[in-house]
C-alpha positions as CSV (number, residue, x, y, z in Angstrom):
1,X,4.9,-7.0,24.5
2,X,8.5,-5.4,24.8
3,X,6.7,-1.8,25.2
4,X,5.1,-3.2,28.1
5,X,8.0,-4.7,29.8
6,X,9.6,-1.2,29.7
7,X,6.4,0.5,31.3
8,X,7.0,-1.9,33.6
9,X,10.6,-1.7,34.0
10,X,10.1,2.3,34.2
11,X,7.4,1.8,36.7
12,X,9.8,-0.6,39.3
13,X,12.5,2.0,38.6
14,X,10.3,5.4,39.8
15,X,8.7,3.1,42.7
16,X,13.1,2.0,43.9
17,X,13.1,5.7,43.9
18,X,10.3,6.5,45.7
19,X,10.9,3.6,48.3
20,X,14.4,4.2,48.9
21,X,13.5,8.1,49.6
22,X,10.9,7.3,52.2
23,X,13.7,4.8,54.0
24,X,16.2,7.9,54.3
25,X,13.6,9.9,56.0
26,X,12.6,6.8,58.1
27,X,16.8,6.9,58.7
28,X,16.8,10.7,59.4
29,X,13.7,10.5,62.2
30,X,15.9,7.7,63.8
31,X,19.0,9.7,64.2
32,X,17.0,12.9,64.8
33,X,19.2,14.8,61.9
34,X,17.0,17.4,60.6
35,X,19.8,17.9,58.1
36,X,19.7,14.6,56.4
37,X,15.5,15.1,56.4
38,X,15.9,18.3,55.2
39,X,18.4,17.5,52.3
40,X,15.6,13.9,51.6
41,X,12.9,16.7,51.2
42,X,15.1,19.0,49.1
43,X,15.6,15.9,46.3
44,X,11.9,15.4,46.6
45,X,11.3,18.8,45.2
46,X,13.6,18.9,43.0
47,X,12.1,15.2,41.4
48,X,8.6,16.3,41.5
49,X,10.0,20.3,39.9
50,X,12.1,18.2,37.0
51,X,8.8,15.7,36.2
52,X,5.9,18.5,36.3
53,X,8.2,21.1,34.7
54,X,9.3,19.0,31.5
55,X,5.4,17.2,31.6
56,X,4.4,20.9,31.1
57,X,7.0,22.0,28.3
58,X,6.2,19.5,26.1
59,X,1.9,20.1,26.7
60,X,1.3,22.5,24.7
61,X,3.2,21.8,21.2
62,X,1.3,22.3,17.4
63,X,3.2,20.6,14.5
64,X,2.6,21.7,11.2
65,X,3.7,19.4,8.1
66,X,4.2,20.2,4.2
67,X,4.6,18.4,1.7
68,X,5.3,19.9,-1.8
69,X,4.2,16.3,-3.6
70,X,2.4,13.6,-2.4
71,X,2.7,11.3,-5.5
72,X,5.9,11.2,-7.2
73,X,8.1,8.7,-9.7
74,X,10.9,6.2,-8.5
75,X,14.0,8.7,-8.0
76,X,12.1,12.1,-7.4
77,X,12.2,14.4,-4.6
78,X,9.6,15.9,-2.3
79,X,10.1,19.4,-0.2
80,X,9.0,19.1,3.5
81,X,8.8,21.7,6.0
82,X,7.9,21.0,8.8
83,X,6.9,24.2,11.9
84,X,6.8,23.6,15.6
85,X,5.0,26.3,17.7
86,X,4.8,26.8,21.4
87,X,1.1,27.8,22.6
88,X,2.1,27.8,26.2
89,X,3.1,31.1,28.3
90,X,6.1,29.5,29.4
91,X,9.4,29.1,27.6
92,X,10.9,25.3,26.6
93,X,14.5,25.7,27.7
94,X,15.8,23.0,25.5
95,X,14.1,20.4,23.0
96,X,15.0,18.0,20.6
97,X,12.7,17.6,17.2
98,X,13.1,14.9,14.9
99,X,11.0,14.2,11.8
100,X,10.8,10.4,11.2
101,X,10.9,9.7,7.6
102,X,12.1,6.2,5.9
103,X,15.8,5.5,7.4
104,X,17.1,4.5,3.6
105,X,16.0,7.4,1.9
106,X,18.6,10.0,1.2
107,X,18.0,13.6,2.8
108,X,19.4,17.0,1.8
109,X,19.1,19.0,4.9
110,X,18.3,18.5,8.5
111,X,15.0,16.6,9.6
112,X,16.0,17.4,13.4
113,X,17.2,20.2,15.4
114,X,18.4,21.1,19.0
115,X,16.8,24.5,20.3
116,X,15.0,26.5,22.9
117,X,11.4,27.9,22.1
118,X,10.2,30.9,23.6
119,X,6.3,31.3,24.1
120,X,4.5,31.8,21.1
121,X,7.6,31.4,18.8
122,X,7.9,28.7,15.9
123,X,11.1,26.4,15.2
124,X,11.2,25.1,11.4
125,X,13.0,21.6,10.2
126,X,13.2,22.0,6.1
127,X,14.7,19.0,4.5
128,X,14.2,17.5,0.7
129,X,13.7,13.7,1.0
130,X,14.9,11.3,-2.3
131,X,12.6,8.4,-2.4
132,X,14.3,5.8,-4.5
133,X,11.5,2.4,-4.5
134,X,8.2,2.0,-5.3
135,X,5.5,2.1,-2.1
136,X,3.2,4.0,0.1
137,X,5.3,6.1,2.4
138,X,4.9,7.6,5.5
139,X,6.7,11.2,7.0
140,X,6.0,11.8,10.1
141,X,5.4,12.0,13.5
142,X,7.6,14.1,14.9
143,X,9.2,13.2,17.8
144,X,9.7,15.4,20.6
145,X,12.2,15.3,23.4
146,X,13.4,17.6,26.7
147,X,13.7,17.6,30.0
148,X,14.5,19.8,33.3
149,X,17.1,21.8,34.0
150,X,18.8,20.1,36.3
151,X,19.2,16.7,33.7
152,X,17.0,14.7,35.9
153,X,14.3,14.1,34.1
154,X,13.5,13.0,30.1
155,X,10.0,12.8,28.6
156,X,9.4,11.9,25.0
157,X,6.5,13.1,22.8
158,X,5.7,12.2,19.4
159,X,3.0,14.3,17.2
160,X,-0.3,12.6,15.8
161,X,0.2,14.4,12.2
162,X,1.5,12.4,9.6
163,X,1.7,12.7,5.8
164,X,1.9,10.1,2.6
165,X,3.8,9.8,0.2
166,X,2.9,7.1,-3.3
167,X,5.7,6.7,-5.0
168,X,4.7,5.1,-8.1
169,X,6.0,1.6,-10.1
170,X,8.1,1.7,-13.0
171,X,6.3,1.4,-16.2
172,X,8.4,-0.5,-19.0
173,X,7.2,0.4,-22.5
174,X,6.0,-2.6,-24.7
175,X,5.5,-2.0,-28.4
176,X,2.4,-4.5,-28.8
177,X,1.4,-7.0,-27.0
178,X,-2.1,-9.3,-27.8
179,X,-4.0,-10.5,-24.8
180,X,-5.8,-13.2,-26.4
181,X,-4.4,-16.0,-28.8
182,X,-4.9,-16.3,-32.4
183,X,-6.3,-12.4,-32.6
184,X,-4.9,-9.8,-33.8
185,X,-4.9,-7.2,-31.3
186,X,-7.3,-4.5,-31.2
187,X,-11.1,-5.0,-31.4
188,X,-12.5,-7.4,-33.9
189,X,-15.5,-9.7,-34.2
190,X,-15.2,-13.6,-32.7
191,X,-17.5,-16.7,-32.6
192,X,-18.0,-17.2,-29.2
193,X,-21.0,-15.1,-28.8
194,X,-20.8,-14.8,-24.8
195,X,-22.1,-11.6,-24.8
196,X,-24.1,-8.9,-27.3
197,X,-23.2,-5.7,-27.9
198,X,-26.2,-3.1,-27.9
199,X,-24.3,-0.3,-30.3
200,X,-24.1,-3.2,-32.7
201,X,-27.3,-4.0,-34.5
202,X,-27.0,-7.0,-36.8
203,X,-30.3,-7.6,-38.2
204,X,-34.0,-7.3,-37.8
205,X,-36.5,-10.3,-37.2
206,X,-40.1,-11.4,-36.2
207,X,-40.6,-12.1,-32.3
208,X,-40.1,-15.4,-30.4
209,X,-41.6,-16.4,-27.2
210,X,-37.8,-16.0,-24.7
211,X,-36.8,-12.6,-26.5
212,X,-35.9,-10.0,-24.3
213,X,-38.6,-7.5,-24.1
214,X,-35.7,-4.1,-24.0
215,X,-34.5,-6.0,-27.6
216,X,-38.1,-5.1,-29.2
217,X,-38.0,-2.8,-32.1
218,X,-40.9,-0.6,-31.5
219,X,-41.0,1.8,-34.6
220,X,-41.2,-1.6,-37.0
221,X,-43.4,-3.6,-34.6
222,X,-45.5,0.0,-35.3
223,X,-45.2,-0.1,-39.1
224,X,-45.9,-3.8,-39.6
225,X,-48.5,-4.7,-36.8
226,X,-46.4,-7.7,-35.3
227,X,-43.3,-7.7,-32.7
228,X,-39.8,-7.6,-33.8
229,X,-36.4,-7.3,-32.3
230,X,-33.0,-6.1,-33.1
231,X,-30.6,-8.6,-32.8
232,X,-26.8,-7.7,-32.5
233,X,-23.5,-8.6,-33.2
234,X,-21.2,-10.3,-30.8
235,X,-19.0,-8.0,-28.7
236,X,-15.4,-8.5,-28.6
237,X,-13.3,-10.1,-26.7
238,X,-10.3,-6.7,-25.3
239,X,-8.3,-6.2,-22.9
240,X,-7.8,-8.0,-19.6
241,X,-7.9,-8.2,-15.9
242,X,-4.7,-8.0,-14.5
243,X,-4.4,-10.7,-11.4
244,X,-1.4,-10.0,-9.8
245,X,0.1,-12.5,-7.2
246,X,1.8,-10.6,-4.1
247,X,1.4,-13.8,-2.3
248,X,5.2,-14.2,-0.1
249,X,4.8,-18.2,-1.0
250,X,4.8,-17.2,-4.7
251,X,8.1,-16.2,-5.4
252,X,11.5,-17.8,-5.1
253,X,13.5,-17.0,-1.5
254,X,16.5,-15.4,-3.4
255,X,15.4,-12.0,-3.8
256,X,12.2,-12.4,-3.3
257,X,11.8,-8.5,-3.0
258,X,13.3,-8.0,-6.5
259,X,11.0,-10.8,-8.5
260,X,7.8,-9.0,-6.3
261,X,9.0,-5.5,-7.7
262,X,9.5,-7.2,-10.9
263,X,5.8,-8.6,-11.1
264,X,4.5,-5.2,-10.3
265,X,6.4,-3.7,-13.0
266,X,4.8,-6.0,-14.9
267,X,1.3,-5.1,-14.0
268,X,2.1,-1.7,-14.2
269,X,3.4,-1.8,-17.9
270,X,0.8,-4.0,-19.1
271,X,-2.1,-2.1,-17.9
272,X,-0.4,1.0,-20.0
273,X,-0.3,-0.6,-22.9
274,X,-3.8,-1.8,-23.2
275,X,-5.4,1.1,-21.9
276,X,-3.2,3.2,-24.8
277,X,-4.3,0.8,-27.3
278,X,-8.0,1.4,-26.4
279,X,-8.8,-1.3,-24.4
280,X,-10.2,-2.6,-21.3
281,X,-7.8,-3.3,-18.4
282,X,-8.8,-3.7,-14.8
283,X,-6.8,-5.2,-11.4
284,X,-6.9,-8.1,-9.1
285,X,-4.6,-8.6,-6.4
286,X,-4.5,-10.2,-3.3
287,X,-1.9,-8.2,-2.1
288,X,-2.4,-5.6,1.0
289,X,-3.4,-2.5,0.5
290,X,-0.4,0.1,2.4
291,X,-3.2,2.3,2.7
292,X,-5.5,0.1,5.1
293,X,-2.9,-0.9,7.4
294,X,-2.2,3.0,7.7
295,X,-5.8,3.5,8.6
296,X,-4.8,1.8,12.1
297,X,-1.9,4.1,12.7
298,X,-3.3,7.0,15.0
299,X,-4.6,4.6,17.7
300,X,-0.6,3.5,18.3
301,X,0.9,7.0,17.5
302,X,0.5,8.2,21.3
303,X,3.9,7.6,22.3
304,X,5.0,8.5,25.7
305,X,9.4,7.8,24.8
306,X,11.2,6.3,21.6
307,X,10.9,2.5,22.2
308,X,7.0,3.4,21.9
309,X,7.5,5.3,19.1
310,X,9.7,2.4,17.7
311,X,7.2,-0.6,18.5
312,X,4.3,1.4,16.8
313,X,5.9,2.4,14.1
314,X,6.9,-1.5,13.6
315,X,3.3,-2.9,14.5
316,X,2.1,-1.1,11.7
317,X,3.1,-3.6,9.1
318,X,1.4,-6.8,11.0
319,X,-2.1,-6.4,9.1
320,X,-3.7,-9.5,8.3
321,X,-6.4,-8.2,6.8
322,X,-6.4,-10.5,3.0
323,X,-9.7,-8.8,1.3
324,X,-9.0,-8.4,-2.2
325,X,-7.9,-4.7,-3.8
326,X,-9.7,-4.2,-7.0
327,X,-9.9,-1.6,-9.5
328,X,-13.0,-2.9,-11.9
329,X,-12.2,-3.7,-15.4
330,X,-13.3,-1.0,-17.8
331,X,-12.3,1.8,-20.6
332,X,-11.4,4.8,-19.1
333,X,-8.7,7.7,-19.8
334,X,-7.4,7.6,-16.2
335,X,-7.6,3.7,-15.7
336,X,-4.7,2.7,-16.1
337,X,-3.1,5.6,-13.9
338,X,-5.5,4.7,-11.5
339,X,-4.1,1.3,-11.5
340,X,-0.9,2.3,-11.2
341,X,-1.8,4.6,-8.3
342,X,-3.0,1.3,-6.7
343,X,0.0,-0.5,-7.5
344,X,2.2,2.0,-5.6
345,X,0.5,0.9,-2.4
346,X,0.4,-2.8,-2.8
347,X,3.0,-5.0,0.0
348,X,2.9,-8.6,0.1
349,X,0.5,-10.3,1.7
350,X,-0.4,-13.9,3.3
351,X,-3.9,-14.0,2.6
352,X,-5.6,-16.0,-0.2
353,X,-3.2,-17.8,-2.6
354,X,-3.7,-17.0,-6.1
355,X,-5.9,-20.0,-6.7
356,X,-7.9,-19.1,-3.7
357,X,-8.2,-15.5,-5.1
358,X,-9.5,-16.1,-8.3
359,X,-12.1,-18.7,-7.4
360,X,-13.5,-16.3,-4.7
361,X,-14.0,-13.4,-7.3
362,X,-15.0,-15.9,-10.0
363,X,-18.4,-14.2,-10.4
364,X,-16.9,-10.9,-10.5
365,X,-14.7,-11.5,-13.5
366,X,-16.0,-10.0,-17.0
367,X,-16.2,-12.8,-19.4
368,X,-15.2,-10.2,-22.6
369,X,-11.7,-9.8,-20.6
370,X,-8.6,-11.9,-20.8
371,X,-7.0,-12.9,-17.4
372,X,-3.7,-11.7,-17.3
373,X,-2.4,-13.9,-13.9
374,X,0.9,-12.2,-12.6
375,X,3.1,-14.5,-10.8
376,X,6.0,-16.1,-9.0
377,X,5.3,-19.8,-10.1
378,X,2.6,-22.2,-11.2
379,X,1.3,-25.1,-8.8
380,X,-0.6,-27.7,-9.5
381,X,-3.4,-26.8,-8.3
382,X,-3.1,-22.9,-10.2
383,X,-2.8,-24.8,-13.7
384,X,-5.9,-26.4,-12.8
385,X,-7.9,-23.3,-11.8
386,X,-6.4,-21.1,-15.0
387,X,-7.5,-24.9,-17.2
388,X,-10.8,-24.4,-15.8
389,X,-11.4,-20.4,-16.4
390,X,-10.7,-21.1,-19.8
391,X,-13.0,-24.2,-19.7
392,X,-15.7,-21.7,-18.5
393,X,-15.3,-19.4,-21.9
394,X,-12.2,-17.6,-20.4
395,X,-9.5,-16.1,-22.2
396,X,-6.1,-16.8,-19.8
397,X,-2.3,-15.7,-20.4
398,X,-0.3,-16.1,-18.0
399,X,3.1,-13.7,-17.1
400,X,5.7,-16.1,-14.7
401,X,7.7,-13.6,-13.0
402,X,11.6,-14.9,-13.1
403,X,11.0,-18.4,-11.8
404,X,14.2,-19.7,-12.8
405,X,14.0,-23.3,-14.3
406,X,11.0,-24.0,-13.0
407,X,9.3,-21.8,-15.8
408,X,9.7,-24.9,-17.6
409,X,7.7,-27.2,-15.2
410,X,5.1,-24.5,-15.4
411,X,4.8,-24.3,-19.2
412,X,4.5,-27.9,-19.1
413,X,1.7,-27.5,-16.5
414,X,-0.2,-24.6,-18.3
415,X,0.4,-25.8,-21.9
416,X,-1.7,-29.3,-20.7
417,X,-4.8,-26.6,-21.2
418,X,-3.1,-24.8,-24.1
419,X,-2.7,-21.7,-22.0
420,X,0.2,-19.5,-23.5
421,X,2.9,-17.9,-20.5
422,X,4.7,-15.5,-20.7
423,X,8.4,-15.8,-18.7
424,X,9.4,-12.4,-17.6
425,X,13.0,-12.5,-16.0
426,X,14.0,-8.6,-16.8
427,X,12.6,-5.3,-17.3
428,X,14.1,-5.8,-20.2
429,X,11.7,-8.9,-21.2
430,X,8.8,-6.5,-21.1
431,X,10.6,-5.0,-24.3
432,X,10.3,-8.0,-25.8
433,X,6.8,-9.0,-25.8
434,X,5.1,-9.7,-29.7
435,X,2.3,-11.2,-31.1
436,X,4.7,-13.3,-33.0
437,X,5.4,-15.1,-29.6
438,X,2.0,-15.8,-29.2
């Protein structure tokens, strides 16, 4: 590992030192020149003064972080403050703060400073930060760097405090969009009866040996003298489970980054619209989840110099972790918010394919929910996974996230199990969406 080599390196470098120092007072015993063992012992002291006096400077720090917002929309601003205080009696004679913060994001103000802290006094960075793409991102640690007096001697410190911000996907507005074909869209009744719904009673009738006993009527079993039970309408077929593909296979090499923002977007808008029509919506995604991988931050955030601080802040983003994020398909006020929340934190993955994802969460899926696959393209083997969900009494449309001609291919592939897709190449084809396409 390269932060290893340089421990290593550093090591070699203070041992030259140490060796070479210990050969000019071997030199000065030979020649019997007190001077020339004198001045040897001199630089000694001054080494071990420059190390234990900036070691002890930078000992007793406390950072304190704010951050006005920690969820925000594409574009927005965020206010942070950040105060470092000096709990030692002794003063810092010089030191260097710097807040990291993403390198691309625009910031009004300064997010590091040059100064000298006095015992017990504070030193405040105050900077506005512009964050202009979707994600989970991280402020923070603060990076602290002095030395001696004399220049000799540099040590590096970084904080363990560090602050999120979600900065959430753009949601296109659709006029109307129907998950499911030949419906109209909004509830109504259908004729696959795959599942009952208890707030619907349809008629009454005598028992039959197989009838669920919590289906009983009890106040006409009462009247008449013999067992009867409700029976009920079939519930309807609304909404959908959003299965967005993050996988890095699934999308085209030519801005790939764009058509994987895209396909969130997508998610995003779609899970809006039904959940302001009334409907069910929930999320599938075999994408990783920003917020594990910063669950493993703190361990790596003990940096003792900047190429630590750099290789940590890089390893961060090598989680292999591929378990699916899910937000359970329901009817809820917040849902689709909560979906977008999710969304914000989602980076591609190389985990389960989309095929592998939705065959390992096949007995999770609600069977009164369309599937609403998001992707970057449709193999072989996806057409026949979506061609057998439907088999299985599954609703399926699928939304093919700018795949360039082979959207065609794919049609070809999907319409072989008369499963409708959608091709979204633009925002602006979220506009577009009608049941008259359908």
């Amino acid at each position: 590992m390269e932060t290893t080599e340089k421990n290593r390196v550093a090591r070699t470098k203070t041992a030259g030192i140490v060796a070479a120092a210990a050969l000019a007072v071997g030199v000065a015993f030979l020649v019997e020149s007190p001077y020339m063992a004198f001045a040897v012992y001199s630089f000694l002291l001054l080494v071990l003064v420059a190390v234990g006096s900036s070691r002890a400077w930078l000992s007793g720090l406390d950072c304190e972080r704010s951050v006005d917002q920690t969820q925000i929309r594409q574009g927005e601003t965020v206010r942070v403050t950040v105060r470092v205080t000096n709990r030692r009696g002794w003063p810092i004679p010089w030191i260097f703060i710097e807040d990291y913060c993403p390198a691309d994001f625009p910031i009004a103000g300064n997010n590091k400073r040059l100064a000298m802290l006095l015992p017990g006094r504070t030193v405040a960075l105050e900077y506005t930060l512009t964050c202009p793409r979707r994600g989970y991102h991280r402020i923070g640690p603060a990076l602290y760097e002095s030395g001696d007096l004399f220049g000799l001697h540099k040590r590096f410190r970084s904080g363990e405090n560090r602050d999120y911000v979600s900065v959430l996907p753009t949601v296109a507005y659709i006029e109307t969009f129907n998950v499911a074909a030949r419906r109209p869209q909004g509830p109504v009744r259908i004729t696959s009866r795959i599942y009952t719904d208890p707030t619907r009673i349809n008629n009454i009738r005598e028992y039959t040996p197989g009838d669920p006993l919590h289906t009983i009527h009890w106040k006409v079993t009462a009247r008449t003298g013999e067992l009867h039970v409700k029976t009920f309408e079939p519930s309807t077929v609304t909404g959908g489970t959003l299965i967005l593909d993050l996988h890095d296979d699934s999308y085209l090499p030519e801005n790939k980054e764009r058509r994987m923002e895209l396909a969130v977007t997508t998610a995003a808008s779609i899970a809006y619209l039904l959940q302001m029509s009334g409907e069910q919506v929930g999320l599938l995604t075999n994408a990783r989840d920003a917020a594990e991988v910063a669950q493993y931050e703190t361990a790596s955030m003990h940096a003792e110099n900047r190429f630590e601080m750099d290789d940590a802040l890089k390893a961060e983003q090598a989680s292999t972790r591929i378990s699916p994020l899910t937000v359970s398909t329901m009817r809820s006020p917040i849902q689709a918010q909560t979906i977008i929340e999710n969304l914000a934190r989602v980076l591609p993955g190389q985990g389960l394919d989309l095929s592998e994802l939705i065959m390992v969460q096949f007995r999770e899926l609600p069977r009164d929910a369309t599937l609403l696959p998001v992707t970057g393209q449709v193999t072989e083997q996806l057409a026949l996974t979506l061609g057998s969900m439907k088999a299985s009494g599954f609703n399926v449309t699928v939304f093919l996230v700018d795949a360039g001609p082979a959207y065609h291919e794919a049609a070809a592939r999907l319409a072989h199990y008369n499963i409708h897709v959608f091709h979204i190449e633009s925002e602006r084809h979220l506009h577009e969406i009608s049941p008259t396409k359908i």
